[in-house]
C-alpha positions in Angstrom: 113.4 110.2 40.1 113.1 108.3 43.3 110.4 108.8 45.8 111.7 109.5 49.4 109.1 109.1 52.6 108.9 110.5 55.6 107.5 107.3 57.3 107.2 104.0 55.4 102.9 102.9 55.5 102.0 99.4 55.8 101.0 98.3 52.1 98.3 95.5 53.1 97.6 94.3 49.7 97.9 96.4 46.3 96.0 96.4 43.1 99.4 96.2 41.5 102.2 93.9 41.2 100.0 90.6 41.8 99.1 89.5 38.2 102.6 88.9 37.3 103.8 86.8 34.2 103.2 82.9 34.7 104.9 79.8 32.9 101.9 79.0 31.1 100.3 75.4 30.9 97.0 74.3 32.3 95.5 75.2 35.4 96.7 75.0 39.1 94.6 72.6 40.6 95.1 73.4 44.4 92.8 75.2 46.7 92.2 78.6 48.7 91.3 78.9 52.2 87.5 78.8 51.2 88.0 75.4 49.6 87.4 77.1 46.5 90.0 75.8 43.3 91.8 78.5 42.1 91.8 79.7 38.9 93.5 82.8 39.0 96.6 81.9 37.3 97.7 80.2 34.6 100.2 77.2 35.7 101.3 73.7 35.2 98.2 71.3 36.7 99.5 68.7 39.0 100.9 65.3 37.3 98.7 62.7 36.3 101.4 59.7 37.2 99.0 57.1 35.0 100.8 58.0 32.4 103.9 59.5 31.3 107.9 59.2 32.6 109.0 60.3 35.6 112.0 62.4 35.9 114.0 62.2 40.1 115.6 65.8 40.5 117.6 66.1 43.7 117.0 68.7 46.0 117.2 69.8 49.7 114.3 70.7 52.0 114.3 74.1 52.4 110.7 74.1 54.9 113.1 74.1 58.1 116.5 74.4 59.0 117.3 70.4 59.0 117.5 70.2 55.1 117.0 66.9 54.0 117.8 65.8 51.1 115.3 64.0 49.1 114.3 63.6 45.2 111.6 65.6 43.5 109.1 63.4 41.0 108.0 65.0 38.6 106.1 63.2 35.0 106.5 65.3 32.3 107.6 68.3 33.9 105.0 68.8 36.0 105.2 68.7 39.8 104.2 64.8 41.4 105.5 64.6 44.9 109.0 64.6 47.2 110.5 61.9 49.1 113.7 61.3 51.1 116.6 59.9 49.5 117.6 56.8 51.1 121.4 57.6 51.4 121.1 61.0 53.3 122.4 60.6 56.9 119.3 63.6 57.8 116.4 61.9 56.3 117.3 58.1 56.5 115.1 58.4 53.0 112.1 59.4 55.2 110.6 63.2 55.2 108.6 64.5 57.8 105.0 66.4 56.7 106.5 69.5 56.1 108.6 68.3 53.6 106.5 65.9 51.5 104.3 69.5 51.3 107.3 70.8 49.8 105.5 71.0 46.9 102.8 73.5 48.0 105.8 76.3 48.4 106.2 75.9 44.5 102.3 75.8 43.9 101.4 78.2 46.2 99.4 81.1 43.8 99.7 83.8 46.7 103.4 83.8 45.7 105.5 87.1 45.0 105.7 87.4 41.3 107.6 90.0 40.0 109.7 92.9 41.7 107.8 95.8 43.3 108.8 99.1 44.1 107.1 101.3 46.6 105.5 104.2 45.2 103.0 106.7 45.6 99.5 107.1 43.8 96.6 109.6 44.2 98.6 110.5 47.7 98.6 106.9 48.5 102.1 104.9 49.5 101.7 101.7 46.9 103.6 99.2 44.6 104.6 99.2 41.4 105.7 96.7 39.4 109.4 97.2 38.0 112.0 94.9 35.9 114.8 93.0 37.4 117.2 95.7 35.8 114.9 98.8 37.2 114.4 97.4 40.9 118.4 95.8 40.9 119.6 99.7 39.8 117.5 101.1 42.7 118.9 98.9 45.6 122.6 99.3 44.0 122.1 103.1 44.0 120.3 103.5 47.5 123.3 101.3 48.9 126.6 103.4 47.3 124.5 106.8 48.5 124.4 104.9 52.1 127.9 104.2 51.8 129.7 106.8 50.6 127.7 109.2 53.7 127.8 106.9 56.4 129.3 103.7 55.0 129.2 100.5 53.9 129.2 99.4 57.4 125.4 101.1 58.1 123.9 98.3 55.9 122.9 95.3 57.9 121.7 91.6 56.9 119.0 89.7 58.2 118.6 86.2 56.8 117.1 83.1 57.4 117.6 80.4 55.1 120.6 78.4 53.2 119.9 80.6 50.0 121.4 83.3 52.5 124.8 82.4 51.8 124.9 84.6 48.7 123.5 87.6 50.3 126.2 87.0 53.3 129.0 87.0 50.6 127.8 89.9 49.2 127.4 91.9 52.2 131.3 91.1 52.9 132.3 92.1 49.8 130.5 94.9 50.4 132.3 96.1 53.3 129.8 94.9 55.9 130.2 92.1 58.5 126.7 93.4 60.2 124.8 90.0 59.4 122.6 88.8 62.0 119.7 85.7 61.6 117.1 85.5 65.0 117.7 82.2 65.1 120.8 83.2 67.4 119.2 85.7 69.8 115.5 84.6 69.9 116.2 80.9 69.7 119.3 78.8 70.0 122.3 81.2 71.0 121.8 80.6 75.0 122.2 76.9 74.3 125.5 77.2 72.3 126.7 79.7 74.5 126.3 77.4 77.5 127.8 74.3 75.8 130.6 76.4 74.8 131.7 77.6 78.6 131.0 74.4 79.6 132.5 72.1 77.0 135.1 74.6 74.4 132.3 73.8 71.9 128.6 74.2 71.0 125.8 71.3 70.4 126.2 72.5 66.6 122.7 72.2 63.6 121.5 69.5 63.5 122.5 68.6 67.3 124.6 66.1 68.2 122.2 63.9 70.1 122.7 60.5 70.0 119.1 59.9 70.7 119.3 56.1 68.9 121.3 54.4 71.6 120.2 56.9 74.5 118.3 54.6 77.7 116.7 57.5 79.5 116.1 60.7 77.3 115.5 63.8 79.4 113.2 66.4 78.0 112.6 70.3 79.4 110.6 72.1 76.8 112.0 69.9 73.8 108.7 69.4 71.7 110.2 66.7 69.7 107.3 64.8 67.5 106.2 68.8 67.2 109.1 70.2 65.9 109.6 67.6 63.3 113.4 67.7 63.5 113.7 64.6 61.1 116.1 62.4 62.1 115.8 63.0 66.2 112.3 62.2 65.2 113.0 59.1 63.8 115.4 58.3 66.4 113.4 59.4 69.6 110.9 57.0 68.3 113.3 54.2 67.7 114.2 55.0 71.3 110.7 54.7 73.2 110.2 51.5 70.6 113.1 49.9 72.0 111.8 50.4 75.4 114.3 53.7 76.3 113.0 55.4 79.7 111.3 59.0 78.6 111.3 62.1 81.2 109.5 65.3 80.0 109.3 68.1 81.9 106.4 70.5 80.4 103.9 72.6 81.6 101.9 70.7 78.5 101.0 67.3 78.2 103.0 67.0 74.6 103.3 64.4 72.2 106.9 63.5 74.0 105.2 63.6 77.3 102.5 61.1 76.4 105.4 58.6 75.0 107.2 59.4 78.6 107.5 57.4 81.8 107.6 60.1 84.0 105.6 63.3 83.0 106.7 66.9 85.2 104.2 69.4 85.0 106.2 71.7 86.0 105.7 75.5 87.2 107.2 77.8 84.3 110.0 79.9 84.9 111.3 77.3 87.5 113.1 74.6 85.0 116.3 75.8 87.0 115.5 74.9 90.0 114.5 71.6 89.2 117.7 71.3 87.6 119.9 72.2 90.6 117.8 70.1 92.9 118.7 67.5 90.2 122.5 68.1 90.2 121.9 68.4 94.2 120.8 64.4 94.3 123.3 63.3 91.7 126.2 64.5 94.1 124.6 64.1 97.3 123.7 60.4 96.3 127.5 59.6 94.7 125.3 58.9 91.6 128.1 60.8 89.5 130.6 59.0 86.9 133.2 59.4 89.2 136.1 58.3 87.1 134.7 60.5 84.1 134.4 63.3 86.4 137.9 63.1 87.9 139.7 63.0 84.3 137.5 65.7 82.1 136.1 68.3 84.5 137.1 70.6 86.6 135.2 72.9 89.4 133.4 69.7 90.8 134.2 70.4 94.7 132.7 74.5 93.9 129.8 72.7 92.0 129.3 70.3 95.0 129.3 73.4 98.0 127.2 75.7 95.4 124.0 73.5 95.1 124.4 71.8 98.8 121.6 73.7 99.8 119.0 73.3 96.3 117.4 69.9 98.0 114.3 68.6 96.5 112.2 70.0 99.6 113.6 73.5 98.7 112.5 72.8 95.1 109.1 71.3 95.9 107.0 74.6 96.7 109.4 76.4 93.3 108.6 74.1 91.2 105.1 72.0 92.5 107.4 69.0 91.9 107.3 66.6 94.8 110.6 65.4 96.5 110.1 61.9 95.8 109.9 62.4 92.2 113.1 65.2 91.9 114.9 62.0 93.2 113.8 59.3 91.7 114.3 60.8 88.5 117.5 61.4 89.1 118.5 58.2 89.8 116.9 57.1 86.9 118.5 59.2 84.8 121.8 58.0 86.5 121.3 54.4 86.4 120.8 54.5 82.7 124.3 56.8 82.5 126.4 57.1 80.4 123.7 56.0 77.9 121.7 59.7 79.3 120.9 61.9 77.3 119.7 65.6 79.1 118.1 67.1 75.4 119.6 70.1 75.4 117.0 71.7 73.6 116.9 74.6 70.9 114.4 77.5 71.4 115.9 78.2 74.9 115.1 81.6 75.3 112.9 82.0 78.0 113.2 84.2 81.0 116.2 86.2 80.4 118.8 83.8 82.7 118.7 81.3 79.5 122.5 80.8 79.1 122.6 80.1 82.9 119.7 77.4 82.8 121.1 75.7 79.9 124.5 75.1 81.3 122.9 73.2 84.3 121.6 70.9 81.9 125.1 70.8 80.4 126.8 70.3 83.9 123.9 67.3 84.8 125.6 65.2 81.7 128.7 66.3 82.7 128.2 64.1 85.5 126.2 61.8 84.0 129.6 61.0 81.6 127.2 61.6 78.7 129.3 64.0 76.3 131.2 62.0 74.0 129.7 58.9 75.3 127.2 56.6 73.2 123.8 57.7 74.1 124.6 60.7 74.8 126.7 63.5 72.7 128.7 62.5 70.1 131.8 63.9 68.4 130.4 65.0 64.9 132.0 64.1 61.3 131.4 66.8 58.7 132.7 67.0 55.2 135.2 69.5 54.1 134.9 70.8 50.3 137.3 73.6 49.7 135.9 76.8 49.4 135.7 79.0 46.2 138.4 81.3 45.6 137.6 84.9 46.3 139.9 88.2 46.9 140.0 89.2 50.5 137.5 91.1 52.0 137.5 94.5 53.0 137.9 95.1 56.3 134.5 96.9 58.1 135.4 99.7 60.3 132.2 99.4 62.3 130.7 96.5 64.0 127.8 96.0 65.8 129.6 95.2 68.8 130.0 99.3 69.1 126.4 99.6 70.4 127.3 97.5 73.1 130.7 97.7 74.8 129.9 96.7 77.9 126.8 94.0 77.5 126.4 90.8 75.9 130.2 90.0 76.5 129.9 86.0 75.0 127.8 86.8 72.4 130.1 84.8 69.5 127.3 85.9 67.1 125.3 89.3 66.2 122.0 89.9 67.8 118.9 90.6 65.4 117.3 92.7 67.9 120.6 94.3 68.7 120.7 95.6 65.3 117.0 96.5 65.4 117.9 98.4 68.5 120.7 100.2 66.6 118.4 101.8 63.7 115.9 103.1 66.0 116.4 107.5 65.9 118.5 108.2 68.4 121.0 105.6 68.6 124.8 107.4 69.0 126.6 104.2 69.6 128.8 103.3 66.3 126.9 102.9 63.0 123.3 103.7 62.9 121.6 101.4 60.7 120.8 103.3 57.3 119.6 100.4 55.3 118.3 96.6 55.9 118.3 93.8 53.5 116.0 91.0 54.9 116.5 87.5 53.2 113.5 85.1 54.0 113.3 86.3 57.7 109.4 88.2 58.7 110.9 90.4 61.2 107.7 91.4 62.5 107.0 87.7 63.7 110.6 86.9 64.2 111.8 89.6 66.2 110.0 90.4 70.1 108.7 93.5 70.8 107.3 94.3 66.7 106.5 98.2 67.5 110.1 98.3 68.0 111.0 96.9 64.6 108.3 99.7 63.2 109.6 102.0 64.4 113.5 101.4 63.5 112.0 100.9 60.1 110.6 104.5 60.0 114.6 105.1 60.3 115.7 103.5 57.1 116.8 105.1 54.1 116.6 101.5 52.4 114.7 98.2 53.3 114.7 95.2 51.0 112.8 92.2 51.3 113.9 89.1 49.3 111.0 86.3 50.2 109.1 83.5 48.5 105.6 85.1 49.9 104.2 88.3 50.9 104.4 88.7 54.4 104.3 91.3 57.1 108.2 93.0 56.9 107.1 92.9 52.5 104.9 95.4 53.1 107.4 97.4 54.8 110.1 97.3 52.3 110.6 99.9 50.0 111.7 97.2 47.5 110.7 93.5 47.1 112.2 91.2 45.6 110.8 87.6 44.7 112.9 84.8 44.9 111.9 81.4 43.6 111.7 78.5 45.3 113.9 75.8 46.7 112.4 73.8 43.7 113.6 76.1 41.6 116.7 77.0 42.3 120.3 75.5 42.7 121.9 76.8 46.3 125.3 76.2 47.5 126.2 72.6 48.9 124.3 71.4 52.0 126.8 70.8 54.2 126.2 69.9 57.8 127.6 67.6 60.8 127.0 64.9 61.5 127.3 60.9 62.1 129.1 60.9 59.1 130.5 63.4 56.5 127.9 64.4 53.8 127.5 66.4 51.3 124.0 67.1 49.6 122.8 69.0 46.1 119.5 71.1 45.6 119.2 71.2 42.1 116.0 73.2 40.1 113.4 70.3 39.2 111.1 73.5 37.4 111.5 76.4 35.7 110.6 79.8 38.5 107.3 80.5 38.1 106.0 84.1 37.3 109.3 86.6 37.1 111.0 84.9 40.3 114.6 84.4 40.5 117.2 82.2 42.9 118.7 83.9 45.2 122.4 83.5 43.7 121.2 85.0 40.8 119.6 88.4 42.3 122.9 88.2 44.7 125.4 88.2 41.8 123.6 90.5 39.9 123.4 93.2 42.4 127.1 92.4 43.2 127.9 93.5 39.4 126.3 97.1 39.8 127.8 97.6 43.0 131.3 97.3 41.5 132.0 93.9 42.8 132.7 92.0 40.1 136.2 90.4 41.4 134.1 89.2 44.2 131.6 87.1 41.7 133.5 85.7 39.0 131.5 82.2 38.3 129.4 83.1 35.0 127.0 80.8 36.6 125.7 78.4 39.6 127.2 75.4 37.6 130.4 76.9 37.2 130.1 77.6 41.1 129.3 74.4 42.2 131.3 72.2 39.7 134.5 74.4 40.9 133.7 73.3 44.3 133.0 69.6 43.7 136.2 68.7 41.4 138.2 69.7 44.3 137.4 66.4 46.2 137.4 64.6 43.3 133.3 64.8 42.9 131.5 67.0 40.0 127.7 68.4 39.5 127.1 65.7 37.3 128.0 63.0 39.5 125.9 64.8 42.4 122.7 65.1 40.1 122.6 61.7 39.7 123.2 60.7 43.5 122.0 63.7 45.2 123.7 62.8 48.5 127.7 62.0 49.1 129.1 60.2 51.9 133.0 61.0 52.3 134.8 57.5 53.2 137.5 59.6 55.8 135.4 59.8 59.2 136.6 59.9 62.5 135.6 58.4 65.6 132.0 59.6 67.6 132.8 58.4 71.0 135.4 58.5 73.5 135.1 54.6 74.1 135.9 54.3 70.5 139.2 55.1 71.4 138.6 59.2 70.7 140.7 61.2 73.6 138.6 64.3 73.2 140.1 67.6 73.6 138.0 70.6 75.6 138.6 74.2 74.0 138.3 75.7 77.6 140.4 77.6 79.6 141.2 74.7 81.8 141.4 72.0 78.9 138.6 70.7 81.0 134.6 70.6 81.2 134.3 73.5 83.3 131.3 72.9 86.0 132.9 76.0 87.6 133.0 78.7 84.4 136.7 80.6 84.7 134.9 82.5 81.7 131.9 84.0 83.6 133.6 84.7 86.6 136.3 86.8 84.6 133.2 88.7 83.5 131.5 89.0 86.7 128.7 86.3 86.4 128.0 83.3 88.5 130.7 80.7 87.1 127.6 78.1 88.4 124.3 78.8 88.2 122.5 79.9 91.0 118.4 80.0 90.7 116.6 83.3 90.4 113.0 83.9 91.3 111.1 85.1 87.5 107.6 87.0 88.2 104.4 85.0 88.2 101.3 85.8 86.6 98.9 88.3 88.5 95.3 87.3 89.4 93.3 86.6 86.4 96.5 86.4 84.1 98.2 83.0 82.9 101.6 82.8 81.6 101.6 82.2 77.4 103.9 79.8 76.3 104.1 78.8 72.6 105.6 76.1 70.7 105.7 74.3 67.2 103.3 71.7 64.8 104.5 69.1 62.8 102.9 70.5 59.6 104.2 74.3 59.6 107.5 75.7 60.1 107.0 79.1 61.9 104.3 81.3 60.2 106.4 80.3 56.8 104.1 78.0 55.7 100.9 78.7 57.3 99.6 79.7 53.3 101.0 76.3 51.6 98.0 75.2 49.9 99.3 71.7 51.2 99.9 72.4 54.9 97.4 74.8 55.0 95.0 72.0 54.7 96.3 69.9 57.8 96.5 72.9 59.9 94.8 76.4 58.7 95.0 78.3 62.4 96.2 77.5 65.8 94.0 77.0 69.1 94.6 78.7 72.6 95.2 75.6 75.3 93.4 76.4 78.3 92.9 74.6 81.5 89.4 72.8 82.1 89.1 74.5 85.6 89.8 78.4 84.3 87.5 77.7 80.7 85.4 77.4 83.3 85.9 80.4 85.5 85.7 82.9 82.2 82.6 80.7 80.4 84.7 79.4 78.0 84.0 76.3 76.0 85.5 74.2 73.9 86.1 75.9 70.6 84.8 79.3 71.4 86.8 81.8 69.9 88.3 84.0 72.2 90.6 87.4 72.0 93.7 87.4 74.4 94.7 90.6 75.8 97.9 90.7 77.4 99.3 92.5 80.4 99.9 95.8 78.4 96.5 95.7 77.0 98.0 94.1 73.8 95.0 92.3 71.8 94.8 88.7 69.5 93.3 88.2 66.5 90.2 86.1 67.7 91.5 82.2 68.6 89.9 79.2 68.7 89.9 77.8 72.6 90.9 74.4 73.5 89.8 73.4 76.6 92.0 70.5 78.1 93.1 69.1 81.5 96.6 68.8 79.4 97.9 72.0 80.4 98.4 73.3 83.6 96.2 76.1 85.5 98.6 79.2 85.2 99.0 78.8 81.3 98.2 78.7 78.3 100.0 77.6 74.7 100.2 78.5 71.5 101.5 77.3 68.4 103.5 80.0 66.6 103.9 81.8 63.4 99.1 82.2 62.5 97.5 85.3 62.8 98.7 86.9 59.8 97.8 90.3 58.8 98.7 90.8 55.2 95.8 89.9 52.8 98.0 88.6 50.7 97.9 86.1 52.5 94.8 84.5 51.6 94.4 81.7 53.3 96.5 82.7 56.4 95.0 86.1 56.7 93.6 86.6 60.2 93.5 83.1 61.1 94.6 82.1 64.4 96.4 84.3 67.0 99.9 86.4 66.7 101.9 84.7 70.0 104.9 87.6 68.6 102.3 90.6 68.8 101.9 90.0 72.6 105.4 89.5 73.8 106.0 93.2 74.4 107.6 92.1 77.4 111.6 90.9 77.1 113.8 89.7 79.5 117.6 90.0 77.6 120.3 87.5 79.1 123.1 89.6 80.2 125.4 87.1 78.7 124.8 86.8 75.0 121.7 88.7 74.3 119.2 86.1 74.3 115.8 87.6 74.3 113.7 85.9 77.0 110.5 86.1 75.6 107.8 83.5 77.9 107.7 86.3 80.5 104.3 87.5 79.1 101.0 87.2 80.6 97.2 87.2 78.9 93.3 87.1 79.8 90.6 86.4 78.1 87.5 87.7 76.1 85.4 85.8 75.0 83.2 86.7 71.3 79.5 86.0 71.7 
């Protein structure tokens, strides 16, 4: 008999369903957030590489989106360490921090270990432990009972990961096409958008940059050496070696800016201004590619009478960034063209006008001549592999798109937040979300605005949580499911864009530990009981991926012994390689002047709005990324944990002061709702400016499960309860939040 609840508790930690079944083998010798060793579970000790053989397994980084491809050691069968593979066109055989700690996501004891079921006990909402079979029945059930009364269509997706690609299949067989991933809405979909109106096509993941053979490299709120995007790592550093003229613009003194010529500490929320006084000079000064110009774009003389008035003395008092300097870095940046490289960034939502500020960066290389041009954008190779053969899809009769006929018009992709928006009570527009499957996504850090996402949860009939760890959103779900991983596991083929065509394996160096599966497996599996066998017929991963690889005239064996494959057909990256490129526009053109957006009543150029500034006593929080954690994914890897355990609060030397702060107090923030932090450490710093303060994202975790990131360091997610939504595609704006200060005695 199932259990049905009037509103879903917050399970912080349970006395069930954390013992679990292990692999057996000595002890784990890694340590807990005390600096304790563990001892809890029985598991496989780390190798002792004195002795023994060592045995390379190919795999693919799964600790961030860039997926390099690398080769796990292990000496007899027990974990020893990761490094790139030499051949992959991502990693150049190098791995960043993050993935040479690869090995803590497989170590890490805090792990999920068997499938839970809520339940409830002496009046109390709790877990139980369940079978594969018991939990898999469950989901399958809940979802036909969700179908048959309001429809397949009322089951949404939210994923994160490459082990996603199973649950996506699924979903479409299912009769759903409501998928969404936040990396669209709360990160990159401004910046493809943008590139998109302006140039027929997006930057694309990894981005096109051709940061090796740039000469100026133009920064705004790109963290690159904090992000740890691999290779534009490795390149940007090739770049400043070789002497390559740097230009941040940052509120922050980051690592890029201290690696820059010219550092712009700019005013937030005015990075479009400066741009347009930018384009302004360019024109004004004929520093344009004149010839480029005249043969790819269109829209040049309405782009040249739009920002005739955005002078660098009208920027000055916007942006605190004196006239002399708006123009002579412009004229760097011009005198280096076509070799210019404006970074077009990827977390871009900001202030709600996102999609607008990103296509002045896209219109500044437009005149630079820097798209399609060496050292700037190039035109990206990427393999082709033939799909596996499936029956057609049924077609959904609802979309997401319902909720919202008459907003978000160039949203290419669905919104995460959109579909939050759609389960919350209340909603009469199309399909009201009866059920959620959420693939390696926290939601509650993810998503803006988390009482929102509480509350739509309190509206489910069904949420599912398929994760590596115990997080926030697990504690939520009525079910949880533990996948194994990316060690573990076989996923589909990486297969991404780039300088060349590639094609990558991740194959399972170890067995899963405890009673974890791969995501294929719990995908399939459900598929069966759901009736949708047609739609799954490989037996197994193998059969799967062999199917695909004979088809370019490859196999899994050949793959497991090279890991990486480089196709031999690749086409030419730049136009002066004799490319003629081709603009999927309206025009055939790059459109400085957007046909697009005016047909949908928006500015076809962007034209700079004033964003609110912080009230006395307030500072503007803006947040950013570490080398050594991915989000608030990692922030429990007994690995990283140790080169990072929480974040600090940047603060201003001159407003420590004013509040008695000192260096590494701890201090609560309180937002401009009344919203309160976890307590923070403070740095004090003249690196950041005096109307902010920064954060690195993804600490502050509030599960106990958790045990070494439980409670340490601040939430940045729990105070944005202020959004700004670009009217374009959705984008949440999310830096529009303000915070003081308390200090703890």
């Amino acid at each position: 008999m199932s259990i049905e609840f009037t509103r879903r508790e917050f399970i912080k930690i349970s006395g069930l369903g954390l013992g679990g079944l292990a692999a057996g083998g000595a002890m784990l010798h890694a340590f807990s957030g005390n600096g304790q060793q563990e001892t809890a579970y029985p598991e496989v000790a780390l190798a002792d590489f004195s002795e023994g053989t060592a045995t390379l397994t190919p795999t693919v980084c799964e600790i961030c989106f860039w997926q390099c491809a690398g080769w796990v050691h292990s000496i007899n069968g027990k974990p020893w360490k990761i490094i790139g593979n030499k051949n992959d066109p991502n990693s150049n055989g190098r791995l960043c921090p993050r993935g040479t700690g690869g090995i803590g996501a497989y170590l890490d004891n805090d792990r999920l270990k068997t499938p839970l079921i809520r339940t409830v006990v002496d009046g109390k909402q709790t877990f139980r432990e369940a079978s594969w079979e018991e939990a898999l029945d469950f989901i399958a059930r809940r979802m036909q009972k969700i179908a048959r009364k309001y429809g397949p269509e009322c089951i949404a997706l939210f994923t994160h990961g490459s082990g996603g690609t199973y649950f996506k299949h699924l979903m479409h067989a299912f009769g759903s096409n409501n998928i969404t991933a936040p990396s669209y809405a709360q990160c990159r979909g401004p910046r493809e958008e943008a590139y998109l109106l302006t140039y027929g096509e997006g930057v694309g993941s990894p981005e096109r940059t051709d940061l090796r053979s740039a000469k100026c490299i133009v920064l705004i709120g790109s963290h690159i050496g904090e992000n740890m995007h691999n290779t534009q790592v490795q390149e940007f550093a090739d770049a400043v070696a070789a002497g390559s003229t740097v230009i941040t613009v940052d509120p922050r003194y980051s690592v890029a800016a201290s690696k820059s010529k010219y550092w712009l500490p700019i005013r937030p929320a005015t990075d479009l201004a400066l741009l347009l006084a930018w384009i302004h000079v360019i024109i004004e000064e004929k520093l344009y590619d004149a010839e480029y110009v005249e043969k790819y774009t269109t829209g040049f003389e309405e782009l040249k009478e739009a920002v005739q008035d955005y002078t660098p003395e009208w920027a000055y008092p916007i942006t605190t960034i004196k006239p002399s300097v708006i123009r002579e870095t412009a004229r760097e940046m011009a005198w280096h063209a076509p070799a210019t490289i404006v970074h077009p960034g990827r977390h871009v939502t900001w202030y709600g006008d996102d999609t607008q500020r990103v296509r002045a960066g896209a219109i500044l290389n437009a005149l630079l001549g820097s798209w399609g041009r060496r050292g700037g954008f190039y035109f990206p190779n990427k393999a082709y592999v033939p799909k596996y053969p499936y029956p057609k899809y049924p077609k959904p009769r609802h979309s997401w798109r319902e909720a919202f006929p008459d907003q978000y018009p160039l949203a290419n992709l669905s919104i995460a937040n959109g579909l939050r928006d759609m389960t919350l009570p209340g909603n009469k527009k199309g399909c009201q979300f009866k059920g959620w499957l959420v693939y390696g996504t926290n939601l509650l850090f993810t998503l803006p605005e988390p009482q929102k996402t509480i509350e739509a949860i309190q509206n489910l009939d069904l949420l599912v949580a398929i994760d590596l760890m115990p997080a926030e959103i697990t504690g939520y779900a009525d079910v949880v499911l533990p996948e194994c991983s990316y060690l573990e596991r076989y996923d589909d083929l990486r297969i991404l864009p780039g300088r060349v065509p590639s094609i990558a394996l991740r194959a399972p160096a170890f067995e899963p530990r405890f009673n974890s599966k791969p995501g294929w497996w719990i995908a399939r599996e459900l598929g069966i009981r759901l009736g949708l066998q047609k739609y799954f017929p490989w037996k197994n991963i193998e059969e799967y991926l062999d199917t695909r690889l004979k088809k370019i005239g490859s196999s899994l064996k050949e793959m497991k012994e090279k890991g990486v494959l480089i196709l031999d057909e690749q086409a030419p990256l730049y136009i002066e390689e004799g490319l003629e490129p081709e603009f999927d526009t309206p025009s055939g053109k790059i459109e400085l002047y957007s046909s697009i957006l005016e047909s949908y009543g928006f500015d076809p150029i962007p034209r700079y709005t004033e964003h609110e500034q912080p009230p006395q006593g307030y500072y503007r929080m803006i947040y950013g990324r570490t080398p050594t954690h991915t989000f608030g994914r990692t922030s429990n890897n007994p690995i990283l944990h140790e080169t990072m355990p929480e974040n600090e609060v940047w603060i201003n030397t001159r407003i420590a002061k004013l509040h008695g702060i000192r260096n590494g107090d701890y201090v609560v923030l309180i937002n401009q709702d009344g919203v309160r932090s976890n307590k923070v450490k403070a740095k004090v710093t003249e690196r950041i400016r005096h109307d902010s303060v920064y954060l690195v994202h993804g600490f502050g975790h509030t599960d106990k499960r958790l045990k070494r990131a439980h409670l340490r360091g601040a939430n940045d997610n729990a105070l944005i309860t202020q959004v700004a939504v670009d009217p374009i595609m959705g984008g949440t704006g999310m830096r529009g939040n303000f915070v003081t200060f308390e200090r703890i005695s």
